[in-house]
Backbone as ProteinMPNN parsed JSONL, in Angstrom:
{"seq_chain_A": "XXXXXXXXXXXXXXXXXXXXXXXXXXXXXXXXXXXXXXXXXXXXXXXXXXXXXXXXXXXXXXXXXXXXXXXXXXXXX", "coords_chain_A": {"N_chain_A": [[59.049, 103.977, 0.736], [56.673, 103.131, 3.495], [54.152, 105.466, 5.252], [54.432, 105.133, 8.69], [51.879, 103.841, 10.738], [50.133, 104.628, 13.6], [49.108, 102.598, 16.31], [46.637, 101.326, 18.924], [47.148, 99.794, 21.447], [46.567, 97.569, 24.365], [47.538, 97.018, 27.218], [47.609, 95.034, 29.812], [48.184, 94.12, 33.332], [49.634, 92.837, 36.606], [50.391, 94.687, 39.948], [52.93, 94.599, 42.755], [52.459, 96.087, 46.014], [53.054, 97.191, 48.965], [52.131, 94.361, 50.218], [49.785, 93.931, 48.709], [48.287, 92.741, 45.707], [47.573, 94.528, 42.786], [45.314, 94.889, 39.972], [45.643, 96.257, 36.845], [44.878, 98.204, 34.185], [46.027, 99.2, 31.031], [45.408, 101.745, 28.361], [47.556, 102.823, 25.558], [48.968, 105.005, 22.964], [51.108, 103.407, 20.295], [53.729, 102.828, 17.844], [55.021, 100.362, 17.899], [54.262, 97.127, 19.533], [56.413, 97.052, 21.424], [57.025, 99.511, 21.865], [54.71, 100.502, 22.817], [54.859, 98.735, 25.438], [56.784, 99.539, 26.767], [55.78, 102.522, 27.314], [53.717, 102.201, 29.14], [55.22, 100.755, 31.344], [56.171, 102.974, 31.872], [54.89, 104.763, 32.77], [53.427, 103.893, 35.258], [55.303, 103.02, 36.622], [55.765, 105.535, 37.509], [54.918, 106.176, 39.779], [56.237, 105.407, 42.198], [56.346, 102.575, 41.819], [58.379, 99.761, 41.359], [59.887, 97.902, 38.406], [59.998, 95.099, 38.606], [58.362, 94.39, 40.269], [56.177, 94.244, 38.655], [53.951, 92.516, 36.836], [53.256, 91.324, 33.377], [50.518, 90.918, 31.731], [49.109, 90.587, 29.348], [49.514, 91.79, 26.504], [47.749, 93.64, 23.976], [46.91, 94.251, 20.451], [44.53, 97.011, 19.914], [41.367, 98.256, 18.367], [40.358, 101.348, 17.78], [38.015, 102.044, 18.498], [37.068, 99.734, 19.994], [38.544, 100.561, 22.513], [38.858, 102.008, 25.309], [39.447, 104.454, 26.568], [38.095, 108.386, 26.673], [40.208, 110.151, 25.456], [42.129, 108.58, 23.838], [40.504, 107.217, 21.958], [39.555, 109.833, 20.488], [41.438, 110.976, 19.668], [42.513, 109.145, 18.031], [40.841, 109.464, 15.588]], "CA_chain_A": [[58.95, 104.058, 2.189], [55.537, 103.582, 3.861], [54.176, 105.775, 6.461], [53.936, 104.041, 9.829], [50.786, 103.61, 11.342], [50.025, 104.667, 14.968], [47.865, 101.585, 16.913], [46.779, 100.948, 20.078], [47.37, 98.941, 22.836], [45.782, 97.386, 25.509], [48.338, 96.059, 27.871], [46.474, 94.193, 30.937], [49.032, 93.278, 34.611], [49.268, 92.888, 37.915], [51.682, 94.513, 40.561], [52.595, 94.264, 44.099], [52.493, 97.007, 46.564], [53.012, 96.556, 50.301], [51.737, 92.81, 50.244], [48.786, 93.352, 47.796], [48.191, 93.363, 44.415], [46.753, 95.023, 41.678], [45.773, 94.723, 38.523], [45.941, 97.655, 35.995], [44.639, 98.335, 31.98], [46.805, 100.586, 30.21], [45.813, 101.718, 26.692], [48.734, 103.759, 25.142], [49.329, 104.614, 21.436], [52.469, 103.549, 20.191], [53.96, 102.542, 16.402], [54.914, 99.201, 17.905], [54.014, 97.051, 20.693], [57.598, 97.044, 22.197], [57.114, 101.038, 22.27], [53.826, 100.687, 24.179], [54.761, 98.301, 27.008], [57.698, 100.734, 27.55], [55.249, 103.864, 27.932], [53.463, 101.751, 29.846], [55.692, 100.597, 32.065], [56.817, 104.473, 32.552], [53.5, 104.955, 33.301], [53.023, 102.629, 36.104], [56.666, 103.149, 37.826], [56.154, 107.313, 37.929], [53.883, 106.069, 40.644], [56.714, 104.586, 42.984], [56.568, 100.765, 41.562], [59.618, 99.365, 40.785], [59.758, 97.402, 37.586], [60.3, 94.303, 38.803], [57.047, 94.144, 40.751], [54.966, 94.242, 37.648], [53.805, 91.275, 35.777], [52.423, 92.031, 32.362], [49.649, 89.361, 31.141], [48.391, 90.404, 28.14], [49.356, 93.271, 25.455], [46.865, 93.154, 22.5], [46.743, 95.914, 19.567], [43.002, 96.546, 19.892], [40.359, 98.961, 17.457], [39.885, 102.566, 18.474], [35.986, 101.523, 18.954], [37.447, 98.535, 21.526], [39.252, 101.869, 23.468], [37.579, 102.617, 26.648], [39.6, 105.956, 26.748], [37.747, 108.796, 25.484], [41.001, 110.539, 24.81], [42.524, 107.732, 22.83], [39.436, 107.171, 20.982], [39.258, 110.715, 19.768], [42.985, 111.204, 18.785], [42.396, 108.175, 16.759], [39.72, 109.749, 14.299]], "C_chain_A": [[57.495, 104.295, 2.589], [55.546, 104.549, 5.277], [54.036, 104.877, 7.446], [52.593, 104.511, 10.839], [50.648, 103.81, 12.828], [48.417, 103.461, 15.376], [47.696, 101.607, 18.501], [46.19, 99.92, 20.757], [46.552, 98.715, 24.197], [46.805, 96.322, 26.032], [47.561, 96.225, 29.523], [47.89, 93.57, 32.228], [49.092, 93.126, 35.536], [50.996, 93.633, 38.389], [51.487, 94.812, 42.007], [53.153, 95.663, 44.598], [52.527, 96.882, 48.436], [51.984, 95.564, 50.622], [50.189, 92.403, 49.901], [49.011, 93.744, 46.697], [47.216, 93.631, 43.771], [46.511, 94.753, 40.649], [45.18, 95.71, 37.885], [45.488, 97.024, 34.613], [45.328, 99.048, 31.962], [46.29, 100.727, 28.754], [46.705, 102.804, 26.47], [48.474, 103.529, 23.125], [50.739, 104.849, 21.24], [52.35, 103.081, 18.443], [54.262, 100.886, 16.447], [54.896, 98.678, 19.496], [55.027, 97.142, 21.732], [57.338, 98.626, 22.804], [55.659, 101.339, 23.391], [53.718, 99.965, 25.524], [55.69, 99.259, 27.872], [56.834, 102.234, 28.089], [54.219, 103.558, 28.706], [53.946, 101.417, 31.323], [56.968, 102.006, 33.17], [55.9, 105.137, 32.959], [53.3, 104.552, 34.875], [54.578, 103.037, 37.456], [57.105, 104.471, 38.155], [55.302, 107.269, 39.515], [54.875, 105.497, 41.788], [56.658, 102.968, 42.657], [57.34, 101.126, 40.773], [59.225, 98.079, 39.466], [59.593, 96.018, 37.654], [59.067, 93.696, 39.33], [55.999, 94.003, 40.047], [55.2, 93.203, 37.059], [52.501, 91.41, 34.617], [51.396, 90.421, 32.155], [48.943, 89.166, 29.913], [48.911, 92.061, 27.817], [48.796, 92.877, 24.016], [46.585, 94.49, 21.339], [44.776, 95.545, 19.899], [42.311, 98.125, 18.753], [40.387, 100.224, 18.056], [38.208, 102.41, 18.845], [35.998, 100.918, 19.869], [37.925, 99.598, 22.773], [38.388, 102.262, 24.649], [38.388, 104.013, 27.16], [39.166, 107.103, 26.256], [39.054, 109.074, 24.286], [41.846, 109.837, 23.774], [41.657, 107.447, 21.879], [39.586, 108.824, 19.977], [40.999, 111.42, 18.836], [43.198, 110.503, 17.518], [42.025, 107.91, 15.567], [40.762, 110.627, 13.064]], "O_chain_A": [[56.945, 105.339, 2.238], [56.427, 104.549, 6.136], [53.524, 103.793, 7.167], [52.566, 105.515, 11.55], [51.214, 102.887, 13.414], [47.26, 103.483, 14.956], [48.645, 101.908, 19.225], [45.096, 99.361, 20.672], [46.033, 99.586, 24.895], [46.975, 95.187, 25.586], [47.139, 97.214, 30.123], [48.512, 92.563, 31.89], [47.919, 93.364, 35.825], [52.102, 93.483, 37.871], [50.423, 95.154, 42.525], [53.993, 96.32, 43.983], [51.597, 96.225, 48.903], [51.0, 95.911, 51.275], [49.511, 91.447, 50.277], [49.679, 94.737, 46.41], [46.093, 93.169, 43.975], [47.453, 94.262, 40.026], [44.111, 96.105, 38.351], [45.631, 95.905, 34.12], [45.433, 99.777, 32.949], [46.684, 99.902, 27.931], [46.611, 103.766, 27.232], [48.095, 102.621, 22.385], [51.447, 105.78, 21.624], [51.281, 102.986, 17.84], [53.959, 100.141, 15.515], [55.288, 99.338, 20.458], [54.652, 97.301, 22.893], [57.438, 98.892, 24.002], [55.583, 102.083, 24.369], [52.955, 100.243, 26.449], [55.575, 99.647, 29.034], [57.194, 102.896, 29.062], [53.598, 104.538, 29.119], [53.284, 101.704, 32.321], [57.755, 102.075, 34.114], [56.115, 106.19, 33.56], [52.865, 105.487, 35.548], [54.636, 103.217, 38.672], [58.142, 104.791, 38.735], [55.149, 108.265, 40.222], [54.149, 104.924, 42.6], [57.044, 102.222, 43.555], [57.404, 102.025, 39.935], [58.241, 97.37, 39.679], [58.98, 95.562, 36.689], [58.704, 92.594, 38.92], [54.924, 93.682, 40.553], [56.322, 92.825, 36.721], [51.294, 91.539, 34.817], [51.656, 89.246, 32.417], [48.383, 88.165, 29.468], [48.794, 93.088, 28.485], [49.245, 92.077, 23.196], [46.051, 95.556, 21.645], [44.094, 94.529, 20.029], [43.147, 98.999, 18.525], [40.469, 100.056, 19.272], [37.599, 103.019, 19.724], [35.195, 101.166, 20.769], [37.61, 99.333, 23.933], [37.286, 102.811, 24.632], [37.93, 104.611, 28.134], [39.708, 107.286, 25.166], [39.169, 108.702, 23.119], [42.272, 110.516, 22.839], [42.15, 107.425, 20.751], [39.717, 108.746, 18.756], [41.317, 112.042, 17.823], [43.716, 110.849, 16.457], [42.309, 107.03, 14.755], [40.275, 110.991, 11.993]]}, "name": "protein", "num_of_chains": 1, "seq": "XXXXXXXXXXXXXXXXXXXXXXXXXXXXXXXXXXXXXXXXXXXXXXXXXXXXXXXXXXXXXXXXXXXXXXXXXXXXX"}
């Protein structure tokens, strides 16, 4: 049994909000990318957006060096 690896994520989307939109970065660390669009997307809808309003466009595992969070960067060491 290997251990599993924590990576992270850079999921990239847009969503609509009384008749504009946004678009949002998220990095999250998850074990797989399914687990970081979900803490993503619980991210994003603690804010009043409904799920439905979001359109994801890109989730990419990316480097802890690529991380523009400190805090994700330094958890990562």
């Amino acid at each position: 049994m290997s251990v599993s690896e924590i990576k992270i994520y850079r999921i990239i989307g847009t969503y609509r909000k009384k008749y504009k939109k946004y678009l949002f970065r998220k990095e999250v660390r998850a074990l797989k990318e399914k687990d970081a669009l979900e803490k993503a997307l619980t991210e994003i809808t603690s804010i009043g957006i409904l799920r439905r309003q979001i359109t994801i466009q890109e989730i990419r595992e990316i480097t802890p060096e690529e991380s523009q969070d400190y805090l994700i960067r330094e958890l990562s060491k």
